[in-house]
matplotlib code that plots the C-alpha trace (Angstrom):
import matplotlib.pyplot as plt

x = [-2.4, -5.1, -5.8, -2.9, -0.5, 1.8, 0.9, 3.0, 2.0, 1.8, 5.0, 4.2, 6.5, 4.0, 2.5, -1.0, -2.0, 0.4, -0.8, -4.8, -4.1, -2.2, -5.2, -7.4, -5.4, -5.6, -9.1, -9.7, -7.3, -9.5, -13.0, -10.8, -10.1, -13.5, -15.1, -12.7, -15.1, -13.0, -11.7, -7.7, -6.1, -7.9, -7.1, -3.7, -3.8, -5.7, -3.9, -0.7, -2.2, -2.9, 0.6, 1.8, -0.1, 1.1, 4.4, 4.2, 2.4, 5.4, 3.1, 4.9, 8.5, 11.7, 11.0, 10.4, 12.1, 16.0, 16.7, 17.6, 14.6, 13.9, 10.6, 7.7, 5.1, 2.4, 4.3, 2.0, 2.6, 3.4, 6.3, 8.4, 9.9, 6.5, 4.6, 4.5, 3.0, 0.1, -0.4, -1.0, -3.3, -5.8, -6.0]
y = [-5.0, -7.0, -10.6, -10.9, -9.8, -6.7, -3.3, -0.4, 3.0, 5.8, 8.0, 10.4, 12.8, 13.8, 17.0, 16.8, 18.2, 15.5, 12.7, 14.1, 14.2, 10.4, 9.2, 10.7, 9.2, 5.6, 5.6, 7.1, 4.3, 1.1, 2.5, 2.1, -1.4, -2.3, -0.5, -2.4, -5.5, -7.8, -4.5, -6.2, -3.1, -0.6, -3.2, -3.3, 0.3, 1.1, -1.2, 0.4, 3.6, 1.9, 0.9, 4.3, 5.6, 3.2, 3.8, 7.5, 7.4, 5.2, 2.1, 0.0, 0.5, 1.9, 1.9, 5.7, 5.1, 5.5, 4.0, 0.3, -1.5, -3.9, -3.7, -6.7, -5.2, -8.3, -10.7, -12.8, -10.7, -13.9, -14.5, -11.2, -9.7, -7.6, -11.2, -10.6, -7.2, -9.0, -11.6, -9.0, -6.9, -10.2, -10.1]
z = [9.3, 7.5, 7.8, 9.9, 7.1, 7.6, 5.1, 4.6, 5.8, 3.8, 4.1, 6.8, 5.6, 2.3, 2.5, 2.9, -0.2, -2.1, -0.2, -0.9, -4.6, -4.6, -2.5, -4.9, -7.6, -5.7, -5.3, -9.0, -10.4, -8.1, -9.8, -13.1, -12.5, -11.1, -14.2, -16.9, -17.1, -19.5, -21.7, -20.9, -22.1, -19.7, -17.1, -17.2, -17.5, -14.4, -12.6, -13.6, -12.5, -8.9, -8.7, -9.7, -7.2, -3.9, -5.1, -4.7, -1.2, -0.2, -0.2, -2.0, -4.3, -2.3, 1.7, 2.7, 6.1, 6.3, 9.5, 8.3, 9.3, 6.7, 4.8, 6.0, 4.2, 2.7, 5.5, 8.3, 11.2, 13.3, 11.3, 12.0, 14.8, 15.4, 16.0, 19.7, 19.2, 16.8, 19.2, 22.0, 19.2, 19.8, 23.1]

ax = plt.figure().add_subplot(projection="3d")
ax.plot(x, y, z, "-o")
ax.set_aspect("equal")
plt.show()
């Protein structure tokens, strides 16, 4: 959770090297889009390389789970079914 806003977890199931090399990806990809000061093209491409990458570690795209909870991820905590759990989290 950050700022009171629901995030998606990585999918546990990854294998630890996978999820290495797509974190390594990730954080490769943000230093692309910090570095691409007003050059629009590499922007857009880094940034497609960030979403590539949350979509593979089950961060964003197609939920990972298969259970048939539905998918808060970005939502204000306080306005799902978990919001008693955040309130508790402040206390």
């Amino acid at each position: 959770m950050v700022r009171g806003r629901l995030w998606r977890a990585s999918n546990p199931a990854l294998p630890e090297q996978k999820r290495q090399a797509l974190v390594d990806e990730l954080m490769d990809a943000r230093r692309a889009v910090r570095d691409a000061k007003g050059d629009n093209t590499a922007l857009r491409k880094a940034r497609d390389r960030v979403q590539a990458a949350k979509e593979e570690l089950g961060e964003r795209g197609p939920v990972w789970w298969n259970d048939g909870a539905p998918d808060f991820n970005r939502h204000l905590a306080r306005n799902t079914p978990y919001a008693d759990w955040f309130v508790a989290q402040s206390d």
